[in-house]
TORKOL-810006 format. One line per field, with one value per residue (C-alpha): residue in three letters; z negated, y negated, x; chain; residue number from 1. Coordinates in nm, 2 decimals, always signed. Layout:
N
residuo = ALA  ...
zz = Z  ...
yy = Y  ...
xx = X  ...
cadena = A  ...
num = NUM  ...
***
This chain:
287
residuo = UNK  UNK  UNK  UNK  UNK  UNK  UNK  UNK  UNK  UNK  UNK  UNK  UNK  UNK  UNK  UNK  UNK  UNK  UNK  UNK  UNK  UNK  UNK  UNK  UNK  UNK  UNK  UNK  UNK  UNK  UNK  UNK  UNK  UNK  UNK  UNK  UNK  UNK  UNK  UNK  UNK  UNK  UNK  UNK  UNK  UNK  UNK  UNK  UNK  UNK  UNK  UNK  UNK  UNK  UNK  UNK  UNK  UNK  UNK  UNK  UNK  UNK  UNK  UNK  UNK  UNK  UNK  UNK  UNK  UNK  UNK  UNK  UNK  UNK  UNK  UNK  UNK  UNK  UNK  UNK  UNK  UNK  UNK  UNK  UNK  UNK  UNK  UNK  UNK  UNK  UNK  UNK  UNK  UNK  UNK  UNK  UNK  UNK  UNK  UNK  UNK  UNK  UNK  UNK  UNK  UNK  UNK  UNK  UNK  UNK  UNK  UNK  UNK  UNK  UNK  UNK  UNK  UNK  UNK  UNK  UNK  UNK  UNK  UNK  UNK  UNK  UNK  UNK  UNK  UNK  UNK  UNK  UNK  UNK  UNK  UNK  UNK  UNK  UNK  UNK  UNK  UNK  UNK  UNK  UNK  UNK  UNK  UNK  UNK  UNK  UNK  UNK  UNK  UNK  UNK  UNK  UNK  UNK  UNK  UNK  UNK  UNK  UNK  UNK  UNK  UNK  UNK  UNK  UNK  UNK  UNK  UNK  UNK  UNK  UNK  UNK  UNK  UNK  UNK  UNK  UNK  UNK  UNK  UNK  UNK  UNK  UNK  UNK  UNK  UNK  UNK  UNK  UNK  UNK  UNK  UNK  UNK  UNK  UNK  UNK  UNK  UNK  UNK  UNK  UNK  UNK  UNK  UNK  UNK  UNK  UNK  UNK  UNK  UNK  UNK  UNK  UNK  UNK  UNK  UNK  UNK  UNK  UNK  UNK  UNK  UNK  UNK  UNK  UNK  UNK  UNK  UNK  UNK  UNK  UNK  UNK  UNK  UNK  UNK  UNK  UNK  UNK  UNK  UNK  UNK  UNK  UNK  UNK  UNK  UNK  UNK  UNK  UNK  UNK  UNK  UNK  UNK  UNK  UNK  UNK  UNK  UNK  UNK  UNK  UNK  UNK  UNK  UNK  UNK  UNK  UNK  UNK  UNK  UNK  UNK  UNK  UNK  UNK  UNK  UNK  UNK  UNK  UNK  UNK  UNK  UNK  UNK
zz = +0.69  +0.28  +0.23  -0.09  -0.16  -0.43  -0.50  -0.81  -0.86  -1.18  -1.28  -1.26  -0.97  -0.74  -0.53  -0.19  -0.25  -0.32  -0.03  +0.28  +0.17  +0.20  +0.51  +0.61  +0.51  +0.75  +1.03  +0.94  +1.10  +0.99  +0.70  +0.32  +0.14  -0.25  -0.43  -0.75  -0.91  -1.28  -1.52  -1.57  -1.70  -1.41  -1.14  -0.88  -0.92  -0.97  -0.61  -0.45  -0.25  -0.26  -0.51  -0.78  -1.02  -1.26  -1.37  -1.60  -1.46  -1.13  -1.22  -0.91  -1.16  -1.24  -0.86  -0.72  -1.04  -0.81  -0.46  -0.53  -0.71  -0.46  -0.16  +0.02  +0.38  +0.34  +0.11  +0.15  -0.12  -0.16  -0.46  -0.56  -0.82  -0.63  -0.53  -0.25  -0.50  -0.60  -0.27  -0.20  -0.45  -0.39  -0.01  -0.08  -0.35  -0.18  +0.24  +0.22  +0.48  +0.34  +0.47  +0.30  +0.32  +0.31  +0.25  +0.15  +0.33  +0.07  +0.13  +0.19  +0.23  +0.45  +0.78  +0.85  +0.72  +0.80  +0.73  +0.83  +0.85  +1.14  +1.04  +1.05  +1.20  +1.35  +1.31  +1.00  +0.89  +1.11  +0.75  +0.54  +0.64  +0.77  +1.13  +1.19  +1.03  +1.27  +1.24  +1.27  +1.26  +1.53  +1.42  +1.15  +1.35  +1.29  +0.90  +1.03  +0.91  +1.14  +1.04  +1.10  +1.46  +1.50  +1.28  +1.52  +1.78  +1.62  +1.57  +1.28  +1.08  +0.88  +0.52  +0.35  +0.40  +0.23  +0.14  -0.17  -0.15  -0.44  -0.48  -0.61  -0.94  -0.98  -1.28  -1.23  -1.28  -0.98  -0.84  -1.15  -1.09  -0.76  -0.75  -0.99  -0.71  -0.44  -0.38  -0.51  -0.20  -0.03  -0.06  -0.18  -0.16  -0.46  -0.41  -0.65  -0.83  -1.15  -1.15  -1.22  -1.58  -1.56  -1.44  -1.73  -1.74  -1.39  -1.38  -1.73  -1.55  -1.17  -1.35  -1.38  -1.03  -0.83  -0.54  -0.54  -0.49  -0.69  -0.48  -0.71  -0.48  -0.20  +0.07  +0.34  +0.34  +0.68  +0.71  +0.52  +0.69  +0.98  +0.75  +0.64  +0.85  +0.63  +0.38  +0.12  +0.05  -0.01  +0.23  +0.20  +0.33  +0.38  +0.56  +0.84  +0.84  +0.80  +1.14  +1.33  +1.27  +1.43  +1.10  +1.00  +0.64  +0.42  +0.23  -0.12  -0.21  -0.54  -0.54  -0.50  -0.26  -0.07  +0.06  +0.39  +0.50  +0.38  +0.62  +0.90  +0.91  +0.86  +1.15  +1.35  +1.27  +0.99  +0.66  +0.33  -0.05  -0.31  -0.58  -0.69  -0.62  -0.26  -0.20  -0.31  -0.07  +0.24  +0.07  +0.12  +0.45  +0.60  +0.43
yy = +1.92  +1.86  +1.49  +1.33  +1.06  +0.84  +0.62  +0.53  +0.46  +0.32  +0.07  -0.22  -0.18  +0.01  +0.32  +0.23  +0.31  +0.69  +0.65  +0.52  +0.77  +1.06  +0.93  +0.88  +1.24  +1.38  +1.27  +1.50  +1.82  +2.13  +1.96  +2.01  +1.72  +1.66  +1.34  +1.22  +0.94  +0.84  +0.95  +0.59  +0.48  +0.56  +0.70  +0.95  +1.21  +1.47  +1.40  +1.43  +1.79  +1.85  +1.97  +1.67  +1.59  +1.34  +1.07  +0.86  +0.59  +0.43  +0.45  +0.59  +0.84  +1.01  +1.02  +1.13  +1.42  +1.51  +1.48  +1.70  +1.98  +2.01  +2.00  +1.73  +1.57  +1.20  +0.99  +0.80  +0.49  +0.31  +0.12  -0.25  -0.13  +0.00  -0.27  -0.29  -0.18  +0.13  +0.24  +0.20  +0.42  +0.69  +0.66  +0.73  +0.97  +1.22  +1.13  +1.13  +0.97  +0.66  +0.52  +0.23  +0.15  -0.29  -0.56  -0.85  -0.89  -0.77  -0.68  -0.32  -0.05  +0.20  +0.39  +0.34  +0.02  +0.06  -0.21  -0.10  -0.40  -0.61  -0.87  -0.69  -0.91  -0.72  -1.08  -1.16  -0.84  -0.93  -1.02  -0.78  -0.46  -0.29  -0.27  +0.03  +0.05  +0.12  -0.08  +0.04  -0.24  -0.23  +0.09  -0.02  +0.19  +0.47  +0.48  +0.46  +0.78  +1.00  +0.94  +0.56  +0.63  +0.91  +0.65  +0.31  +0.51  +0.57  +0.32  +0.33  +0.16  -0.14  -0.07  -0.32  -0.67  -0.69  -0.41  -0.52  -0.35  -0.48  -0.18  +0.15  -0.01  -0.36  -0.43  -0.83  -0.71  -0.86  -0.66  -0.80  -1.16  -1.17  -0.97  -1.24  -1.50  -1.30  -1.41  -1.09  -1.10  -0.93  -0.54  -0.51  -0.18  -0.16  +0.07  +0.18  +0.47  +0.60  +0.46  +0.14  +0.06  -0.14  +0.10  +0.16  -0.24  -0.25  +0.03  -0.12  -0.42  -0.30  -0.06  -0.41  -0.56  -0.33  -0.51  -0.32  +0.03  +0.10  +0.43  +0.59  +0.79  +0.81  +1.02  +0.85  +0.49  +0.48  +0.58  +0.29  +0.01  +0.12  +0.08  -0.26  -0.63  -0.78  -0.70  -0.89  -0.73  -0.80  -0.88  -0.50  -0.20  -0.15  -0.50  -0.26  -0.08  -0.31  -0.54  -0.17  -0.12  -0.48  -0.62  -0.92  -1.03  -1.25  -1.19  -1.25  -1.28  -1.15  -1.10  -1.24  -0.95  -1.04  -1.41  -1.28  -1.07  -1.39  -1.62  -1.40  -1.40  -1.76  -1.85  -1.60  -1.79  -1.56  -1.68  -1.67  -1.75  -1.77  -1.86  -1.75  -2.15  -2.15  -1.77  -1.90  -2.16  -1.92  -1.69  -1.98  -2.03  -1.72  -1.54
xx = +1.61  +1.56  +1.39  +1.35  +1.12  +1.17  +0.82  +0.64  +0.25  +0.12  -0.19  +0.04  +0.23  -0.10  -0.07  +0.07  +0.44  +0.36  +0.05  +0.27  +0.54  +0.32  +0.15  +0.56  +0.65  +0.37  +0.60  +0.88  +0.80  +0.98  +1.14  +1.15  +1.00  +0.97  +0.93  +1.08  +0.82  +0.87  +0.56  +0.40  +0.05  -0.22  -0.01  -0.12  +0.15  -0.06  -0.19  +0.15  +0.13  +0.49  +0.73  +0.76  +1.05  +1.00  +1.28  +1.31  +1.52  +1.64  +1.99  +2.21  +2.34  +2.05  +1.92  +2.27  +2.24  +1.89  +2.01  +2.32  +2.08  +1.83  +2.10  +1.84  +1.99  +1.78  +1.68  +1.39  +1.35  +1.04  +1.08  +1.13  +1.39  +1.65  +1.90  +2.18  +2.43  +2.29  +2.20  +2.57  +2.68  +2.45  +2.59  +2.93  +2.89  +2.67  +2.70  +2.28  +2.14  +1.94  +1.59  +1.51  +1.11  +1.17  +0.88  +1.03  +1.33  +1.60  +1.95  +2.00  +2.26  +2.08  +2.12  +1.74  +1.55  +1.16  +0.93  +0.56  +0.39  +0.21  +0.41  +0.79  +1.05  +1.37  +1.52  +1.51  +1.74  +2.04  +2.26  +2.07  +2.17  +2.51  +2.62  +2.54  +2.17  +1.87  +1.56  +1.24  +1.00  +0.74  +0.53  +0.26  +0.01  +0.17  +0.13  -0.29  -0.42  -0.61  -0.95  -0.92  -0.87  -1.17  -1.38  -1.29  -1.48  -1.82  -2.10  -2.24  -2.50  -2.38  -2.49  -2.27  -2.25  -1.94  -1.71  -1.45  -1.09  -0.91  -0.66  -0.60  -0.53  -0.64  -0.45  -0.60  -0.97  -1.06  -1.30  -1.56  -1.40  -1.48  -1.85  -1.92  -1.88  -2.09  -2.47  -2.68  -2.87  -2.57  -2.52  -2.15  -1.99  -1.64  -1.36  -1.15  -0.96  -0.93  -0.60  -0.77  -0.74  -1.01  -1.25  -1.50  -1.51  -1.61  -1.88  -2.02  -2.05  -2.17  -2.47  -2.65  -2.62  -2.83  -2.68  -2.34  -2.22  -1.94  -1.69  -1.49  -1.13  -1.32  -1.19  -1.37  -1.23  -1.24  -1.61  -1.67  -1.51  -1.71  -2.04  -1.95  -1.99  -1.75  -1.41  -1.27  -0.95  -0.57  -0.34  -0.16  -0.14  -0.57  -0.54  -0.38  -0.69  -0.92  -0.77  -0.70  -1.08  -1.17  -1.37  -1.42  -1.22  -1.08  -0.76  -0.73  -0.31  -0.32  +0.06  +0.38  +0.51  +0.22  +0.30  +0.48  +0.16  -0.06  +0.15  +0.13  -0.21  -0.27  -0.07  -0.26  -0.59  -0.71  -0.87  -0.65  -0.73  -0.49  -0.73  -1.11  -1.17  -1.07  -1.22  -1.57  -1.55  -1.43  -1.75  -1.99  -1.82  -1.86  -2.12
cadena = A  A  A  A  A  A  A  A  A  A  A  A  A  A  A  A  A  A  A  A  A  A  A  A  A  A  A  A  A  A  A  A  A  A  A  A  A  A  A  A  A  A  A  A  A  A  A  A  A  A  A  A  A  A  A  A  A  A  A  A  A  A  A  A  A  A  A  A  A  A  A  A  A  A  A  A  A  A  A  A  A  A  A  A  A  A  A  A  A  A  A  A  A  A  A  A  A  A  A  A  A  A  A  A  A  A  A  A  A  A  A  A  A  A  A  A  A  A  A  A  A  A  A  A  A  A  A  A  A  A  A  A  A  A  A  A  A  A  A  A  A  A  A  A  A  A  A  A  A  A  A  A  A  A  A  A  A  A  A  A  A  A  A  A  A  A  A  A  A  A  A  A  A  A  A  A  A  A  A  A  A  A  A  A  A  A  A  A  A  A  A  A  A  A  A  A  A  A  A  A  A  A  A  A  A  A  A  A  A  A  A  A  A  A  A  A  A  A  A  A  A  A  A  A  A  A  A  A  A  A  A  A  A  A  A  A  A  A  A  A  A  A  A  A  A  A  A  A  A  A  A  A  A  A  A  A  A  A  A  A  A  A  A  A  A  A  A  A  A  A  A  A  A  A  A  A  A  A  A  A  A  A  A  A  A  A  A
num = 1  2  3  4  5  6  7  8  9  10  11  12  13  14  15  16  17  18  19  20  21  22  23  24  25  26  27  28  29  30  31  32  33  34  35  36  37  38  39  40  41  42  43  44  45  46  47  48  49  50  51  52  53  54  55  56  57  58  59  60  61  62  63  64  65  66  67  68  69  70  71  72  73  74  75  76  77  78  79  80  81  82  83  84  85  86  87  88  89  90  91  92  93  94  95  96  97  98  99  100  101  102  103  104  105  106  107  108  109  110  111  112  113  114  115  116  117  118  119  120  121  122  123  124  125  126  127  128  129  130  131  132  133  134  135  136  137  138  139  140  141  142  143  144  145  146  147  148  149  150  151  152  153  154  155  156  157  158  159  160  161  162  163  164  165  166  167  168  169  170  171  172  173  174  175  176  177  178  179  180  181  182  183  184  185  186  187  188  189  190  191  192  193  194  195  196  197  198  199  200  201  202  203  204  205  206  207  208  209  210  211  212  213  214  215  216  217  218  219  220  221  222  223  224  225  226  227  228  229  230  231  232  233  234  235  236  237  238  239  240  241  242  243  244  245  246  247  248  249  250  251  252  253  254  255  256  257  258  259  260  261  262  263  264  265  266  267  268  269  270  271  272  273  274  275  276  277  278  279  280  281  282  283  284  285  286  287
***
């Protein structure tokens, strides 16, 4: 089978598309995978290990121009950008079979809708996509990469009081906001990527709090948690991690596509901020 993945990654818009898409493509044994991103400021394409063509638009033109070339059997769309109505064109001009990646409970026109989150509800898609769609909603523990699992198992030392996630790109600057707001007596562990446009900002800032440990595309995220008593992070894709490994948080919504992940875990008796006022207070709180 020939799959083609169509993500983005960019310093406004973070990594995770392009990330849960390759963690997704690892699950397609025996099949031929590329990607096709567009070339925006501070993506991670150079990261993607499988053949990459770059587009310019989202128009179903140009990706039906792509499927049809490379002779691919499945589309796989993670991207905000694509609508109902281009995913029905694409359909019935090339026959590709369609898996639509879903967060926010959007219409789709798709033979596979898969939303990966703790939160996923079959439910709410019963108008949203056609008859004969399968849903695949009750797997976020699948997209957990390996070394979370081989990590949850060791005991390690807790070097990090708190450990700050803020994203792969942070385009808000809130790892500095928020640091800001932490006592000094803690030891905060960052972690970022150079996808983070402001980076340079933040180590400026970090080389004068001896307090924190800035991580820079870490590879061992996982290793990590597991060396940290608490996280503040957003309530994404690491959130999956960080409640897999059994630590202690607070989530910080810090965008709109957010709110349904925020809700769940509010009702589930989990703390929430939506603002740096109402996150110092859970800070003081907790810590």
């Amino acid at each position: 089978m020939k799959i083609l993945f169509r993500a983005d990654s960019s310093s406004k818009i973070g990594l995770g598309h392009v990330m849960r898409c390759l963690e997704l493509a690892k699950k397609f044994d025996n099949s031929e995978i590329f990607f096709a991103s567009k070339e925006l400021k501070g993506n991670i394409n150079q990261q993607i290990p499988y053949p990459l063509h770059v587009i310019k638009s989202n128009k179903a033109e140009e990706i039906i121009k792509l499927i049809l070339s490379l002779h691919v059997n499945m589309l796989v769309i993670d991207n905000y950008d694509i609508c109902y109505e281009t995913e029905k064109i694409i359909k019935e001009k090339t026959g590709v079979k369609i898996l639509v990646i879903d967060d926010l409970y959007r219409r789709h026109f798709c033979d596979i809708l898969l939303n990966p989150n703790i939160y996923a509800d079959k439910k709410k898609y019963k108008d949203l996509v056609p008859p004969f769609c399968e849903l695949w909603c009750d797997c976020w523990q699948e997209f957990l990469r390996k070394e979370f699992k081989i990590q949850k198992s060791i005991k390690r030392k807790k070097i990090y009081d708190v450990l700050l996630i803020m994203g792969g790109s942070d385009s808000k600057n809130l790892n500095t906001k928020i640091v800001k707001i932490l006592p000094q007596s803690l030891h905060v562990g960052v972690l970022t990527t150079t996808a983070n446009a402001n980076l340079d900002e933040l180590k400026k800032f970090l080389s004068k709090r001896k307090n924190c440990t800035l991580h820079v595309n870490s590879n061992e995220v996982a290793k990590l948690l597991s060396m940290s008593k608490f996280v503040i992070t957003t309530p994404s894709v690491t959130l999956h991690e960080v409640l897999f490994m059994g630590i202690s948080f607070i989530a910080y919504e810090s965008a709109k596509n957010q709110k349904y992940m925020s809700c769940f875990l509010e009702q589930n008796g989990y703390n929430v901020a939506r603002s740096l006022k109402e996150l110092k207070s859970l800070i003081d709180e907790k810590l």
